[in-house]
C-alpha positions in Angstrom: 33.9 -44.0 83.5 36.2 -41.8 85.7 36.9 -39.5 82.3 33.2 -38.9 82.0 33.0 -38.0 85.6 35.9 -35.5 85.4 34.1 -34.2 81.7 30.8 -33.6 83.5 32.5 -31.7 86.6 34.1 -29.6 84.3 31.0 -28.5 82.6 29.5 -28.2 85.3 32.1 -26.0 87.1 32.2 -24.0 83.5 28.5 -23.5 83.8 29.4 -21.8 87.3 32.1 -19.9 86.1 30.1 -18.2 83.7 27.0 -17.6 85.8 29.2 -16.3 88.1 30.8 -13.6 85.7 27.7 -12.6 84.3 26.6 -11.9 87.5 29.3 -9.8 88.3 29.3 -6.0 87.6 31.0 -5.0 84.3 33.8 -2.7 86.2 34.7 -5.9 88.7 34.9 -8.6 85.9 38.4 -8.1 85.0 39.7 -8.1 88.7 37.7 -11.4 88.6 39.2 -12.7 85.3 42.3 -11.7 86.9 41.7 -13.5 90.0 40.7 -17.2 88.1 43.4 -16.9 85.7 46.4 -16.5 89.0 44.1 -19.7 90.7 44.0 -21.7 87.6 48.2 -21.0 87.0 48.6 -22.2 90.6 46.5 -25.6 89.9 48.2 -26.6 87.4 51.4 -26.1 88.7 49.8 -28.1 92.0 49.3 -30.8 89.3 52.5 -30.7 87.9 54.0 -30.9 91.5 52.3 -33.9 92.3 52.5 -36.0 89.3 56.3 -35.8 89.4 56.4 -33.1 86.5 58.1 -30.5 89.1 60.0 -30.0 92.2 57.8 -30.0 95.6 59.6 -26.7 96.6 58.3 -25.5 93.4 54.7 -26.3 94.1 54.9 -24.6 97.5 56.5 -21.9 96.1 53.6 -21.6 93.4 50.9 -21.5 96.2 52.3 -18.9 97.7 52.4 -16.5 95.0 49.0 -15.3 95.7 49.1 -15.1 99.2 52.2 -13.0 98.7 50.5 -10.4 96.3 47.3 -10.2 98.6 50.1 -9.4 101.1 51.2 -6.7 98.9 48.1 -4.8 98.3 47.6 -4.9 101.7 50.7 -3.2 102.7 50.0 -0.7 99.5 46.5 0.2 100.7 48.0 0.9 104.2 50.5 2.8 103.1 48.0 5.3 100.6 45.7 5.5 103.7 48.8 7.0 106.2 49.9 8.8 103.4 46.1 10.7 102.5 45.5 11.1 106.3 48.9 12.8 106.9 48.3 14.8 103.6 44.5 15.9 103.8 45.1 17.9 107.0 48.0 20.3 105.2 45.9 20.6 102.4 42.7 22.0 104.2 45.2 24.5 106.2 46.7 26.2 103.8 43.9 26.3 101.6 40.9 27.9 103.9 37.3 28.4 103.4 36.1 28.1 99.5 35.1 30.7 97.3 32.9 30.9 94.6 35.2 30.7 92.0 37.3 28.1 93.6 34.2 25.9 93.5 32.9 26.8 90.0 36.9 25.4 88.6 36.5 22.5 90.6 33.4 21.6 89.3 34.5 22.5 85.7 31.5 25.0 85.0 31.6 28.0 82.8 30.0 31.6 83.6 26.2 31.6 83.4 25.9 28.0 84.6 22.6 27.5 85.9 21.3 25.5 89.1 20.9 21.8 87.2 24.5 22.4 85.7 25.5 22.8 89.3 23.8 19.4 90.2 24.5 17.8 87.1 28.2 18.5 87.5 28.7 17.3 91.0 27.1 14.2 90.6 29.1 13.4 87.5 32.1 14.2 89.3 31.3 12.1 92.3 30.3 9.1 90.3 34.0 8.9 89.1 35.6 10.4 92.4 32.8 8.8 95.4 35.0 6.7 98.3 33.3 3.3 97.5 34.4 3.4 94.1 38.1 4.2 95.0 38.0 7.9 95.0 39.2 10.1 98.2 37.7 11.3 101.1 38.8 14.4 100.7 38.0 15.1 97.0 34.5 14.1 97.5 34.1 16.3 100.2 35.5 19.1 98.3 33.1 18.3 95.7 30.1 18.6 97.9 31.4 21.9 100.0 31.8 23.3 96.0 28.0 22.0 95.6 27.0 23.8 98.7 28.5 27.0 98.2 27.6 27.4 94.4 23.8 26.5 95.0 23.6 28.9 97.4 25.0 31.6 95.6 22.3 30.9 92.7 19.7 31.0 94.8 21.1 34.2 96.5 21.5 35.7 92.6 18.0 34.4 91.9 
């Protein structure tokens, strides 16, 4: 009786597993796969710990380990922050205001470009470089000043 009570929580935790990865976004799945597979390695050595298979300091030591990485990518995300706040000021004083060529190489358009090239480029660019997926602060804003200045040079041509 208790084996078929363990068999149906398992299917039924399966079943939530897998509803839960389907409903998570296709760029987040493998953080998430990533994230089950550390959990399920610290179960089982949990399991091993208590029924006598290995050491209690082993156990504990096992249950930290992801405590201790979270702990790590904490202090690396700290550490990228101080280091992109110290290092967009320098870069925005030694570079000054924009110019129209400046903006046409960072938006990777050729001579002749026309205004939906101009939009179509940005927002191609700031899909892959936007701050809420990871990208910087201060290439977005680049991006858009580059936007900005080109557009209104079309329309000033035009």
């Amino acid at each position: 009786m208790a084996r078929l009570l363990i068999l149906i929580l398992l299917i039924v935790f399966a079943i939530y597993l897998r509803n839960r990865f389907v409903g998570t976004p296709k760029p987040e799945r493998k953080k998430l796969l990533l994230n089950w597979l550390l959990w399920a390695l610290v179960a089982m050595v949990v399991a091993a710990a208590l029924s006598g298979r290995l050491h209690w300091i082993g156990g504990l030591l096992a249950m930290a380990v992801p405590f201790v990485r979270q702990l790590g990518l904490w202090f690396m995300q700290r550490k990228l922050k101080q280091a992109e706040a110290t290092e967009q000021p320098s870069e925005q004083a030694d570079q000054g205001p924009m110019d129209v060529q400046q903006a046409r190489k960072l938006l990777n358009l050729a001579l002749g470009y026309q205004r939906q090239d101009i939009v179509d480029a940005h927002r191609r660019l700031m899909q892959k470089n936007h701050p809420d997926q990871g990208g910087s602060d201060y290439l977005a804003a680049m991006l858009n000043e580059a936007k900005e200045l080109l557009l209104k040079d079309w329309d000033e041509r035009n």
